[in-house]
DRENDO-1510 file (C-alpha; in Angstrom, 1 decimal, always signed):
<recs>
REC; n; res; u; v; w
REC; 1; UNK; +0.0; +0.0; +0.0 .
REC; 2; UNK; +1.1; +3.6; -0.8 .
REC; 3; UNK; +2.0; +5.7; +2.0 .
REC; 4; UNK; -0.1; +8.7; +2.7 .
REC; 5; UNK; +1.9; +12.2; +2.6 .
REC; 6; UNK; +0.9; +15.1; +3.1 .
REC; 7; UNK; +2.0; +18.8; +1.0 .
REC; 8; UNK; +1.5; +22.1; +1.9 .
REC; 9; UNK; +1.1; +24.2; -1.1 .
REC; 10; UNK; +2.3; +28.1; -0.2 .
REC; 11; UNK; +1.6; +30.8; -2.7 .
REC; 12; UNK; +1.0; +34.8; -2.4 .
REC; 13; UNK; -1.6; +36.1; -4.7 .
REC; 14; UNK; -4.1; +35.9; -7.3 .
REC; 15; UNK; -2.3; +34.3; -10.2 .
REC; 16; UNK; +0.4; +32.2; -8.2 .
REC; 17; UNK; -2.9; +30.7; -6.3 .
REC; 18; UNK; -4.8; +29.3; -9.5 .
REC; 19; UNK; -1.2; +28.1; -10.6 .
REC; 20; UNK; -0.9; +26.5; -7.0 .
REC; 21; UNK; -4.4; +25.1; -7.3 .
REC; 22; UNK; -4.3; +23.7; -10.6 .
REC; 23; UNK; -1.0; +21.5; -9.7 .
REC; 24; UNK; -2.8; +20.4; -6.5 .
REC; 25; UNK; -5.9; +19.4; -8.3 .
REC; 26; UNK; -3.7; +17.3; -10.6 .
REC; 27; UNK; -1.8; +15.7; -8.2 .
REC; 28; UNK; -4.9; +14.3; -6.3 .
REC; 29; UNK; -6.2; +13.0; -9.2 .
REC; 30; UNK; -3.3; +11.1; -10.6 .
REC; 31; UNK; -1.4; +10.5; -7.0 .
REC; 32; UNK; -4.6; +9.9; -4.3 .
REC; 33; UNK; -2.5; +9.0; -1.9 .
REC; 34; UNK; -1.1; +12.6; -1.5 .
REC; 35; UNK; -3.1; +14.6; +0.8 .
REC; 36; UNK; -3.3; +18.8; +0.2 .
REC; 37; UNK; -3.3; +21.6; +3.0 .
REC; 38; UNK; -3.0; +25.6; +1.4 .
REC; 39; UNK; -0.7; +28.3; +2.4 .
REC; 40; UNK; -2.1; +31.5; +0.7 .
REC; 41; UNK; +0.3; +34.4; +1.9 .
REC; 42; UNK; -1.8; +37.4; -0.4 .
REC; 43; UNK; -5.7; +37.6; -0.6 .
REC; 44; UNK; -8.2; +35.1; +1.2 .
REC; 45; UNK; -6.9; +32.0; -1.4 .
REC; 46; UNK; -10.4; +31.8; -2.8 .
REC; 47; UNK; -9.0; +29.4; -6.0 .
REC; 48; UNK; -8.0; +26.8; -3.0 .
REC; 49; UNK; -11.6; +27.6; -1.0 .
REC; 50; UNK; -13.3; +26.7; -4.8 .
REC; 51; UNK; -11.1; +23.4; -4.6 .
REC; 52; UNK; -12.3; +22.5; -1.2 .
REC; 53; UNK; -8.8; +22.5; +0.1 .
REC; 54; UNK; -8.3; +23.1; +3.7 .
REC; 55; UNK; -6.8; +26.7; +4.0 .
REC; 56; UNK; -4.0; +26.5; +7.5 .
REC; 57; UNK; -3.7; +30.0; +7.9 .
REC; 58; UNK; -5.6; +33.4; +8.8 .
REC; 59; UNK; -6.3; +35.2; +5.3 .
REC; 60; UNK; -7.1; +39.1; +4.4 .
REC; 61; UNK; -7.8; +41.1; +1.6 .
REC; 62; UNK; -5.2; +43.7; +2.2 .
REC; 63; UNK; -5.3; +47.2; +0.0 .
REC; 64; UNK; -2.3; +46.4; -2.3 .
REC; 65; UNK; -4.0; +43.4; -3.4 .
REC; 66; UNK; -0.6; +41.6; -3.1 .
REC; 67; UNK; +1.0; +45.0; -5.0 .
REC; 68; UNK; +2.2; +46.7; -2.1 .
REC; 69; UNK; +5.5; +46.7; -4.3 .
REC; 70; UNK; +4.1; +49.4; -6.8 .
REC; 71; UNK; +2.8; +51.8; -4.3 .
REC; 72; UNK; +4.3; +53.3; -1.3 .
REC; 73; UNK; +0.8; +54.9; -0.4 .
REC; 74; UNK; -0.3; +51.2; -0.1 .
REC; 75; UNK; +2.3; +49.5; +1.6 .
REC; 76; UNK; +1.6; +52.3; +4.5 .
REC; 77; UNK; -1.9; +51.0; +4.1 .
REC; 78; UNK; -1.0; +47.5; +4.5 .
REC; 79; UNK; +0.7; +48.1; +7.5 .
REC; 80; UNK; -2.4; +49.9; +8.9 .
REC; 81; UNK; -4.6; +47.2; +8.1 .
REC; 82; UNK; -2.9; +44.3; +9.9 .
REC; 83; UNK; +0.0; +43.4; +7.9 .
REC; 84; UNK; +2.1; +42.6; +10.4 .
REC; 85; UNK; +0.0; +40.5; +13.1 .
REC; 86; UNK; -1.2; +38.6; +9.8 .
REC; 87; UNK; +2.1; +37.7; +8.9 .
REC; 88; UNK; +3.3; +36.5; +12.4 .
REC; 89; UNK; +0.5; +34.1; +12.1 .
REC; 90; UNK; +1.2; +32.7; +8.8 .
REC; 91; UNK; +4.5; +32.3; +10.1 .
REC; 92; UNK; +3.2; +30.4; +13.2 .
REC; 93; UNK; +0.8; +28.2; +10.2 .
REC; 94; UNK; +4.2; +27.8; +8.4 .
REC; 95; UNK; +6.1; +26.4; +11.7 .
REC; 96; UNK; +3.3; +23.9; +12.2 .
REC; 97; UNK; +3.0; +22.6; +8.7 .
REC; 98; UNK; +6.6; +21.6; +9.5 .
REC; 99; UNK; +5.1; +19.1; +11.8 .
REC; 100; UNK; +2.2; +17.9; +10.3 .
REC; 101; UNK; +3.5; +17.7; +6.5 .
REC; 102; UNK; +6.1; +16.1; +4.8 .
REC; 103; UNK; +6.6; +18.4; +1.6 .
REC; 104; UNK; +6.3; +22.1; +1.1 .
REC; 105; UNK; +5.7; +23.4; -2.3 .
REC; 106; UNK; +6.1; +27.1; -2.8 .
REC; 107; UNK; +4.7; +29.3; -5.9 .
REC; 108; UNK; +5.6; +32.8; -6.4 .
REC; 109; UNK; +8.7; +34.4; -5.7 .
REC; 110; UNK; +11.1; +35.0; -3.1 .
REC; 111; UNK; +8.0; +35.1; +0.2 .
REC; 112; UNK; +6.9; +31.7; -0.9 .
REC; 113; UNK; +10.3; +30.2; -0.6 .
REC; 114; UNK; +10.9; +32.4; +2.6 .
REC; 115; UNK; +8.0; +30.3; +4.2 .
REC; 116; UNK; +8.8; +27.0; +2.5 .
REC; 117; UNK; +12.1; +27.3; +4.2 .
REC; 118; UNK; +10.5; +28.2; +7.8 .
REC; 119; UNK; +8.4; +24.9; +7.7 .
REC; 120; UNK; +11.8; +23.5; +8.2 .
REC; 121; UNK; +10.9; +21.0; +5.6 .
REC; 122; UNK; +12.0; +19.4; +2.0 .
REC; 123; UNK; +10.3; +22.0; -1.0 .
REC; 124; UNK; +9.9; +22.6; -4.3 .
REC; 125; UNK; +10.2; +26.3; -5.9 .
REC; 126; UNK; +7.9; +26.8; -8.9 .
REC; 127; UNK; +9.2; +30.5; -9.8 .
REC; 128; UNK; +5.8; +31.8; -11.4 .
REC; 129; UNK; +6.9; +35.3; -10.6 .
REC; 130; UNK; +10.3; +35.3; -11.9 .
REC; 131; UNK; +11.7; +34.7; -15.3 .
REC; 132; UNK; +14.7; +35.4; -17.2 .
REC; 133; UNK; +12.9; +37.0; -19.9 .
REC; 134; UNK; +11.9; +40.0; -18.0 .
REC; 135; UNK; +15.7; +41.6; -17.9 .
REC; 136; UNK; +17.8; +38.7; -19.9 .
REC; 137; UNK; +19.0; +37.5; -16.5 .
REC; 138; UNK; +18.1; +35.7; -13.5 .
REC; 139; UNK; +16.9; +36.6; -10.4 .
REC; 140; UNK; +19.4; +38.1; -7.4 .
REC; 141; UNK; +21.5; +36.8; -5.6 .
REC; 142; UNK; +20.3; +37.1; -2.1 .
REC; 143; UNK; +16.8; +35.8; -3.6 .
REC; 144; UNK; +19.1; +32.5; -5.2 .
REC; 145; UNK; +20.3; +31.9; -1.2 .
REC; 146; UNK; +17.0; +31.3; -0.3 .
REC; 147; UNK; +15.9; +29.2; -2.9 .
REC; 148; UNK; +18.7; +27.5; -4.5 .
REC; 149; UNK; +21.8; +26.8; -1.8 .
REC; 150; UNK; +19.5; +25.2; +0.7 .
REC; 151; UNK; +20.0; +21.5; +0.7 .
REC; 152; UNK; +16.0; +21.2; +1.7 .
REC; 153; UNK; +15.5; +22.9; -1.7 .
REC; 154; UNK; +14.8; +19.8; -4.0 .
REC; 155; UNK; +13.6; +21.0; -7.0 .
REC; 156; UNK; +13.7; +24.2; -9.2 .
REC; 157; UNK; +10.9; +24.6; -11.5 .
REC; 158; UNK; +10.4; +27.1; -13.8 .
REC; 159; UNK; +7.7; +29.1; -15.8 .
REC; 160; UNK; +9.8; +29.1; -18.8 .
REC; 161; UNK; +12.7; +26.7; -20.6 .
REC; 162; UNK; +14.7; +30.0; -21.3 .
REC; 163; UNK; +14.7; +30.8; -17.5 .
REC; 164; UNK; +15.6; +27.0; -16.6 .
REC; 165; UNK; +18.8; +27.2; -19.4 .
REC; 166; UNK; +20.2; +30.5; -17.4 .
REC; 167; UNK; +19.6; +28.7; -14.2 .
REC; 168; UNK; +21.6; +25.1; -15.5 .
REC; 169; UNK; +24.2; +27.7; -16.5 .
REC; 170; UNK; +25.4; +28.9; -13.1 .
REC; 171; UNK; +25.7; +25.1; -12.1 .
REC; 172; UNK; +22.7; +24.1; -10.3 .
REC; 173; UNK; +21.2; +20.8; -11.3 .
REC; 174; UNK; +18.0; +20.6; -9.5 .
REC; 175; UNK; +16.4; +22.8; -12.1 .
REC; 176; UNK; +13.7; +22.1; -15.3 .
REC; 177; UNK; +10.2; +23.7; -16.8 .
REC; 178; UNK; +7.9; +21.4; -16.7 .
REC; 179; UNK; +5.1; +23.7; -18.4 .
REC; 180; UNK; +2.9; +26.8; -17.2 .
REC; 181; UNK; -0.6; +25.6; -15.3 .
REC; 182; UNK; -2.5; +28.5; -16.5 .
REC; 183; UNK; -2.7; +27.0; -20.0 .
REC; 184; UNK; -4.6; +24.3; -18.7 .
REC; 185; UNK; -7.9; +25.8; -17.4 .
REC; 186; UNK; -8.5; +27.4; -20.9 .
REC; 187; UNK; -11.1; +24.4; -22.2 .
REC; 188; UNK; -14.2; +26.4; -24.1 .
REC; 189; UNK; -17.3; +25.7; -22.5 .
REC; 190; UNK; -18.9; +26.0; -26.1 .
REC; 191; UNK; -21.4; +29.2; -24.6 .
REC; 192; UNK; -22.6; +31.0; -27.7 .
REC; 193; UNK; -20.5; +34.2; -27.9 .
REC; 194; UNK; -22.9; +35.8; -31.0 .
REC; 195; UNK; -20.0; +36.0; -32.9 .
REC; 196; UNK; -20.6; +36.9; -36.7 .
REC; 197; UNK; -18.5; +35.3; -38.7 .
REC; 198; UNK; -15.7; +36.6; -40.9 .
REC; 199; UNK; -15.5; +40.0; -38.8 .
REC; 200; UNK; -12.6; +40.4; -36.3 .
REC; 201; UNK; -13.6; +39.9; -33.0 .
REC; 202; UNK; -11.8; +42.0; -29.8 .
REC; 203; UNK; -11.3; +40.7; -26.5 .
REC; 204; UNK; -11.7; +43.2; -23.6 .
REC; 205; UNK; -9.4; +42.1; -20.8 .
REC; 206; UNK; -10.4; +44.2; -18.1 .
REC; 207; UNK; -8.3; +42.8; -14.7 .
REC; 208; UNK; -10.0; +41.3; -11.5 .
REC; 209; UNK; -9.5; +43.3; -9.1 .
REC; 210; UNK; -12.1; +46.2; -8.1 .
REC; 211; UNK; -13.1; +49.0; -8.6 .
REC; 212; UNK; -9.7; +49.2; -10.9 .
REC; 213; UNK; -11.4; +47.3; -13.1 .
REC; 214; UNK; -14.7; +49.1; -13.7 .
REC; 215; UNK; -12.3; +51.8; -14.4 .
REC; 216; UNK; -10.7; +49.6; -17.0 .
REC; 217; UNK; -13.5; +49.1; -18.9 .
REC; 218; UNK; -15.1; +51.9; -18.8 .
REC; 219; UNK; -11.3; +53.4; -20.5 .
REC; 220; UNK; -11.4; +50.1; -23.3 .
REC; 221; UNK; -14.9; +51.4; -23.8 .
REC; 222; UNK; -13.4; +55.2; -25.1 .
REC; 223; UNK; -11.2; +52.8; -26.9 .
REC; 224; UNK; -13.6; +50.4; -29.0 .
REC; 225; UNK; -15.2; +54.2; -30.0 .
REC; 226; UNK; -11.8; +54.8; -31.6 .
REC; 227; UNK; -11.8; +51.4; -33.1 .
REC; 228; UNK; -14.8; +51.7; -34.6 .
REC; 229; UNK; -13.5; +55.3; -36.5 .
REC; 230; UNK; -10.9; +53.6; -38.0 .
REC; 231; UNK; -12.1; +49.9; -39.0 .
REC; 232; UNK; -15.5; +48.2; -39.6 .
REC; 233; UNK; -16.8; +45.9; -39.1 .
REC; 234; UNK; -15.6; +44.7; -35.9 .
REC; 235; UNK; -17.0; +43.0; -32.9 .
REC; 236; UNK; -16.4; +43.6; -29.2 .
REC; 237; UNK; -16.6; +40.8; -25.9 .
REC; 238; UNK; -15.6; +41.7; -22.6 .
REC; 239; UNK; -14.4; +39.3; -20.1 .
REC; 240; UNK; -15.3; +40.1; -17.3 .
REC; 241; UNK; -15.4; +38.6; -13.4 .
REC; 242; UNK; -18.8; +37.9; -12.0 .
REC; 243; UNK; -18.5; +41.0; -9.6 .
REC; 244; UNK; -18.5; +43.1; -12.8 .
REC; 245; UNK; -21.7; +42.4; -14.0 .
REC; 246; UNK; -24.1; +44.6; -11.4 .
REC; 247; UNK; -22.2; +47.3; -12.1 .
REC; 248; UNK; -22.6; +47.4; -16.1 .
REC; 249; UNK; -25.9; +49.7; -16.0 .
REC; 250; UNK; -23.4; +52.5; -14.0 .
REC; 251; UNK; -21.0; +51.9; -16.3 .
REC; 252; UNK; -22.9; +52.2; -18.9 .
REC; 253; UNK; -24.3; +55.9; -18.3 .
REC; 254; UNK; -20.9; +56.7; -17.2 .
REC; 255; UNK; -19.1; +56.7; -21.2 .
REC; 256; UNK; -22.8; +57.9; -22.5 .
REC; 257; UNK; -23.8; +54.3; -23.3 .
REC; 258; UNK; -26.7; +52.3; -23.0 .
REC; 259; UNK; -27.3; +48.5; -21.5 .
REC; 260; UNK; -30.0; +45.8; -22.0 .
REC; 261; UNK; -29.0; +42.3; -20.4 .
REC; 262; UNK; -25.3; +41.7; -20.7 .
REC; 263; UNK; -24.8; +44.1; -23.3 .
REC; 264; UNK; -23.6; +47.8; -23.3 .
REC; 265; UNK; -24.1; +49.6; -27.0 .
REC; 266; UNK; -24.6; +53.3; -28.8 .
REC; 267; UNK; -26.8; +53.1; -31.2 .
REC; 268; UNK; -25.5; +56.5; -32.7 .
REC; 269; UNK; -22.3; +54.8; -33.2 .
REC; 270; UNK; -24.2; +51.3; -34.0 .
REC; 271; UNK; -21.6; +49.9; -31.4 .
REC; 272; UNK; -22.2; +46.8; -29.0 .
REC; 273; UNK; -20.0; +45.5; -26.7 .
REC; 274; UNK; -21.5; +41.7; -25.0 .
REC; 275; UNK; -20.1; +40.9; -21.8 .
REC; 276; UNK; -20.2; +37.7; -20.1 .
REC; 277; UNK; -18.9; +36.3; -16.7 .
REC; 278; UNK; -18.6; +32.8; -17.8 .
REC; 279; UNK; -16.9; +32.6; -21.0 .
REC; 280; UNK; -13.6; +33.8; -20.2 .
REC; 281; UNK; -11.7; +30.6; -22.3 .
REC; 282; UNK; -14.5; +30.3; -25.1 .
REC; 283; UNK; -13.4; +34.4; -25.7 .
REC; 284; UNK; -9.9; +34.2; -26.0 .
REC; 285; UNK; -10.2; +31.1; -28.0 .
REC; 286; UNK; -12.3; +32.7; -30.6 .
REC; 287; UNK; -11.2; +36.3; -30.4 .
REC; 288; UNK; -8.5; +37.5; -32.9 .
REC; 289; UNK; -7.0; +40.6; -30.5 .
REC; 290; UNK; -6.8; +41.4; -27.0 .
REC; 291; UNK; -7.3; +44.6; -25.3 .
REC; 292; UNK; -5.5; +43.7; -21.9 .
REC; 293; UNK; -5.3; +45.3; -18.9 .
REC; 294; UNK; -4.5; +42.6; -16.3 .
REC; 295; UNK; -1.9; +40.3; -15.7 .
REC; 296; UNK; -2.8; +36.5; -15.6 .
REC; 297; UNK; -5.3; +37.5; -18.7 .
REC; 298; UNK; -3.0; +38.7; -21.1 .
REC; 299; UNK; -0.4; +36.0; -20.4 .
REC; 300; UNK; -3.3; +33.1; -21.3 .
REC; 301; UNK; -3.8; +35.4; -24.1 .
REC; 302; UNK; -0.4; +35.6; -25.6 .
REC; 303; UNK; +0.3; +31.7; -24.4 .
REC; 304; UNK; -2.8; +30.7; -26.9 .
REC; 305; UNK; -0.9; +33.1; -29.3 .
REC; 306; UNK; -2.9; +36.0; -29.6 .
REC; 307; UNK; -1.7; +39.6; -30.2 .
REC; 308; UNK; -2.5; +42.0; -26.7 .
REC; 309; UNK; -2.3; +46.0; -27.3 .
REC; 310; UNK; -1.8; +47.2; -23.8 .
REC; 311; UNK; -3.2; +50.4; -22.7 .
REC; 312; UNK; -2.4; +52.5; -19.0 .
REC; 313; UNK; -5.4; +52.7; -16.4 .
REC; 314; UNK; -5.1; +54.8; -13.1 .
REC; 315; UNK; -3.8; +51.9; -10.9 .
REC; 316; UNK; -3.1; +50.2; -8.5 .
REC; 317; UNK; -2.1; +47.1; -10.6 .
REC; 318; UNK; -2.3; +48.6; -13.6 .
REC; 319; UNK; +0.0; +51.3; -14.4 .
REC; 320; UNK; +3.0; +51.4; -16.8 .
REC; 321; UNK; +5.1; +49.5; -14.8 .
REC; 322; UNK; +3.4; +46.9; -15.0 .
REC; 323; UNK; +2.5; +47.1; -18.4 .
REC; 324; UNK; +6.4; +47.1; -19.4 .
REC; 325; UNK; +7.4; +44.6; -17.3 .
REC; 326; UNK; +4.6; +42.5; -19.0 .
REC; 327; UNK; +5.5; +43.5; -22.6 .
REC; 328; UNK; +9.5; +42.3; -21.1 .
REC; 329; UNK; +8.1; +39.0; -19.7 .
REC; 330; UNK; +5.7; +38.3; -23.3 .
REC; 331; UNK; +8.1; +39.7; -26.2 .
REC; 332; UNK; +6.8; +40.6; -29.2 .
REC; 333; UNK; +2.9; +39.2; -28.4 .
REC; 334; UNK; +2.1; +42.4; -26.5 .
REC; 335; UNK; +2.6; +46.5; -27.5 .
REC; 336; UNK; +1.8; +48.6; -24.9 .
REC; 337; UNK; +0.5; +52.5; -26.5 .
REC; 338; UNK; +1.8; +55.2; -24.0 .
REC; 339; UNK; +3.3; +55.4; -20.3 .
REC; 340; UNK; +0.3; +57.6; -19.0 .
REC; 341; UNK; -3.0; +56.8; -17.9 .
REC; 342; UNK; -4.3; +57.0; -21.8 .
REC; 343; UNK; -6.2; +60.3; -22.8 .
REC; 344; UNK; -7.9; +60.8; -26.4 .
REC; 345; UNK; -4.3; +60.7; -28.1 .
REC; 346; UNK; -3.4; +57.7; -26.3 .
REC; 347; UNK; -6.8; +56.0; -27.5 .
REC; 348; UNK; -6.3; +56.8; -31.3 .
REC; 349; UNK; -2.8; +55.8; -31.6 .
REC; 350; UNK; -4.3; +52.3; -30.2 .
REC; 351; UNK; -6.7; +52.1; -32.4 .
REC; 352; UNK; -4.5; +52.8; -35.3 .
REC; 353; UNK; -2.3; +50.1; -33.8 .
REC; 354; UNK; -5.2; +47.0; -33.3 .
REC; 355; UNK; -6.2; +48.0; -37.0 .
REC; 356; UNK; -2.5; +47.6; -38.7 .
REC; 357; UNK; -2.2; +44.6; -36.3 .
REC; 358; UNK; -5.1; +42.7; -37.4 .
REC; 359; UNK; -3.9; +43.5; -41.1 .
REC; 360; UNK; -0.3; +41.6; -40.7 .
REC; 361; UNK; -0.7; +38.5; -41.2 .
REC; 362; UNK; +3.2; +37.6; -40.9 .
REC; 363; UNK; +2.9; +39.5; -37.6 .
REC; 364; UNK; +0.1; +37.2; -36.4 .
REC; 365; UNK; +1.6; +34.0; -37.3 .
REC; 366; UNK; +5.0; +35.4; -35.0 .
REC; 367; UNK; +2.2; +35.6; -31.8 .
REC; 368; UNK; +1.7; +31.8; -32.5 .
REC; 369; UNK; +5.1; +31.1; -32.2 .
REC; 370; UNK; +6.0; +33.2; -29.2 .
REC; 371; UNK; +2.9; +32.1; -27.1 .
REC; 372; UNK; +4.7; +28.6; -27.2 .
REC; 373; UNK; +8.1; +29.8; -26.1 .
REC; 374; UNK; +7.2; +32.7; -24.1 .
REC; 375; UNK; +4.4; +30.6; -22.0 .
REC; 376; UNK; +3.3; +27.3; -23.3 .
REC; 377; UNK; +1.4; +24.6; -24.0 .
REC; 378; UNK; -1.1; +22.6; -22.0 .
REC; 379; UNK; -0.3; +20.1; -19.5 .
REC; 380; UNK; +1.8; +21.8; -17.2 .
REC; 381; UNK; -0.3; +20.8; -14.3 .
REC; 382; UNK; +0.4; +17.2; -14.3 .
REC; 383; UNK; +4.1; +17.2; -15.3 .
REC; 384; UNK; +4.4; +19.7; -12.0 .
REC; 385; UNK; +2.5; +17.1; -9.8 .
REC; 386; UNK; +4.8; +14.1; -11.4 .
REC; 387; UNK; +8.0; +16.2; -10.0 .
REC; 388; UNK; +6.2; +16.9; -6.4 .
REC; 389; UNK; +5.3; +12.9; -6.6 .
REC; 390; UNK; +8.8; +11.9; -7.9 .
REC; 391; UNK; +10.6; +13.7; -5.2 .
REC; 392; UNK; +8.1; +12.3; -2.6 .
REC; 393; UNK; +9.6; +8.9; -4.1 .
REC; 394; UNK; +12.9; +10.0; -2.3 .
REC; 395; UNK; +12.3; +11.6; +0.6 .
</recs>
C-alpha cells in the first residue's frame, strides 16, 4: 500500500494561487494517496476555498491586493490594516506545517520560498513570478540563497525553458520547466458568444481586481469608439469577473452608453459591446486581439498566441510599470501605447495600432510562435505534480 503524505502548497496572490491550485488538483487526481493543505500568503486563497482544500492559515484582503510593491501609499496601508499581526500568524501556520506535513511546495517568488524554508521541511520552488525573460538574467543573488543553496530545496521549476537554461548555466542541477498551469484551465465551454463570422472579433481584458477594473473598462470602452472610427466591421466581448456584471448599467451611463442584459451599446455609433462572466476561455479562443489590462489574462492570451495592445489605467495594478514589465516578460505578443493613464491621443494611436495589427498577417503568425516559447502549451499541471510525486519517491 502507498504511504499517505501530506504537502503544503504556499503561494502569495491571485495568479500564483490558480497556478498552486491547478498543480494540487492534478496531483490528487493522478497521485490519491497525497493529501493537500493551502498556504495563501496574499488575498483570502479563494481558488483553493473553490477546490475544497483546507486553507492552515488566517487570510485578508489587504489594500495592495498583493501589490504593495508598486505603491508606497499602499504598503503604509497595508501596514495599517494588519500586515504585520497577519504575517506572524502565517509564520506560526508555516512552523506547524513543518510538523504535520512532509513536503512544502512554494509558488511565487522570493515570500513563498521564505516560508517554504520556515516549515523547516524538504520543498519545491515553482518560480511563477520570476523569469529570465523579463531583464535577460536571473533573479538576485540574495533571492538564489533562499531558494537554491539550501539543501532542503529539492527541486527548481520554472515558468519558462529559457529561464531553466540560465539557471543550468550557473551550475545548479535541480532545475527544469515542466510547463505553465494556466494554460490548462483554458477548455471552451462551447457558450454561444454571438459571434458573426468573418468580422474580427476584440477581446476586452479588463483585470479582476475592483473597482480598478470598472475603471478599465469603462477606459477600453473610449477605446472600441476609436476602433470603430478607423475599422468596420468589428465586434467587441468583454471578459469580465462575476462581480463586474451589477455594475454594467453604471458603467454604462458613465461613457454615455446604454445597457440591456449583458450588453452595453450606442446606437448612434451602431456599437455593442457583449459581456459575459462565464466565458472567459471560449473568448480568447475565438477572439483574434486582445485589449489587456491585467496580468494572468494577457499571459493566457499571448500563451494561446494572440496579439495584446496594452493600454495604462489609473492603478493600482495597472500602471505602466506593469504594463512594461509584462510587454518584457511576453516579447513581441504584447505592444503597450503610451506610459500615461491614456487620454484621447493615447486612444487613437491604439486604435490605429489594433487596426495595422489585425492587417499583418506575418505578424500574427509570430504571436503563434511566441505564445509557445514565451508561456506554453497545455499540460503543465500534471508534469508539476509528477515532480512533487517523484521527489516524494525519495524523501
Amino acid at each position: 500500500m502507498t504511504q499517505k503524505k501530506r504537502v503544503v502548497f504556499i503561494s502569495n496572490g491571485h495568479g500564483e494561487d490558480l497556478n498552486a491550485c491547478e498543480v494540487l488538483k492534478a496531483m490528487r487526481q493522478k497521485y490519491p494517496h497525497l493529501e493537500a493543505i493551502a498556504l495563501p500568503l496574499v488575498g483570502e486563497g479563494n481558488a483553493y476555498l473553490r477546490a475544497g482544500v483546507e486553507i492552515v492559515t488566517p487570510t485578508k484582503a489587504l489594500p495592495s491586493g498583493g501589490f504593495a510593491y508598486l505603491s508606497l501609499w499602499k504598503q503604509i496601508q497595508d501596514f495599517q490594516s494588519g500586515l504585520i499581526a497577519l504575517t506572524w500568524q502565517q509564520i506560526q501556520a508555516a512552523r506547524q506545517c513543518g510538523k504535520t506535513c512532509d513536503f512544502a511546495f512554494a509558488t511565487g517568488d522570493v515570500l513563498p520560498a521564505i516560508f517554504a524554508y520556515l516549515t523547516g521541511l524538504p520543498y519545491a520552488m515553482f518560480l511563477v513570478s520570476s523569469s529570465a525573460f523579463y531583464e535577460n538574467r536571473y533573479i538576485p543573488r540574495w533571492e538564489q540563497a533562499l531558494m537554491m543553496r539550501s539543501p532542503r530545496c529539492q527541486k527548481i521549476l520554472t515558468r519558462d525553458a529559457y529561464s531553466a537554461e540560465l539557471i543550468k548555466q550557473r551550475g545548479y542541477r535541480n532545475v527544469s520547466f515542466a510547463g505553465y498551469p494556466i494554460m490548462d484551465v483554458l477548455e471552451p465551454t462551447g457558450r454561444d458568444l454571438h459571434l458573426i463570422a468573418d468580422v474580427p472579433a476584440i477581446a476586452l481584458l479588463t483585470g479582476s481586481r475592483l473597482p480598478e477594473a470598472a475603471a478599465n473598462l469603462l477606459l477600453q470602452i473610449r477605446l472600441c469608439e476609436q476602433i470603430a472610427l478607423v475599422m468596420q466591421p468589428v465586434q467587441f466581448r468583454a471578459a469580465l469577473v462575476p462581480s463586474m456584471m451589477p455594475l454594467l448599467p453604471e458603467i454604462a451611463a458613465q461613457a454615455g452608453w446604454q445597457y440591456d442584459t449583458g450588453k452595453l451599446y450606442q446606437p448612434e455609433l451602431g456599437l455593442s459591446i457583449l459581456c459575459f462572466s462565464d466565458a472567459f476561455a471560449d473568448i480568447l479562443h475565438q477572439c483574434n486581439l486582445a485589449i489587456g489590462m491585467a496580468g494572468t489574462a494577457v499571459e493566457q492570451a499571448v500563451g494561446l498566441g494572440k496579439p495584446v495592445i496594452q493600454i495604462i489605467g489609473n492603478g493600482p495594478q495597472f500602471n505602466y510599470r506593469f504594463a512594461n514589465a509584462q510587454e518584457r516578460l511576453l516579447g513581441l505578443s504584447v505592444r503597450t501605447i503610451g506610459q500615461e493613464p491614456a487620454n484621447l491621443e493615447t486612444l487613437q494611436n491604439a486604435a490605429k495600432c489594433i487596426n495595422q495589427t489585425l492587417g499583418d498577417r506575418e505578424y500574427l503568425e509570430q504571436c503563434k510562435i511566441n505564445g509557445l516559447e514565451r508561456v506554453g502549451a497545455k499540460g503543465g499541471s500534471e508534469r508539476l505534480a509528477d515532480a512533487i510525486a517523484e521527489i516524494l519517491l525519495l524523501i
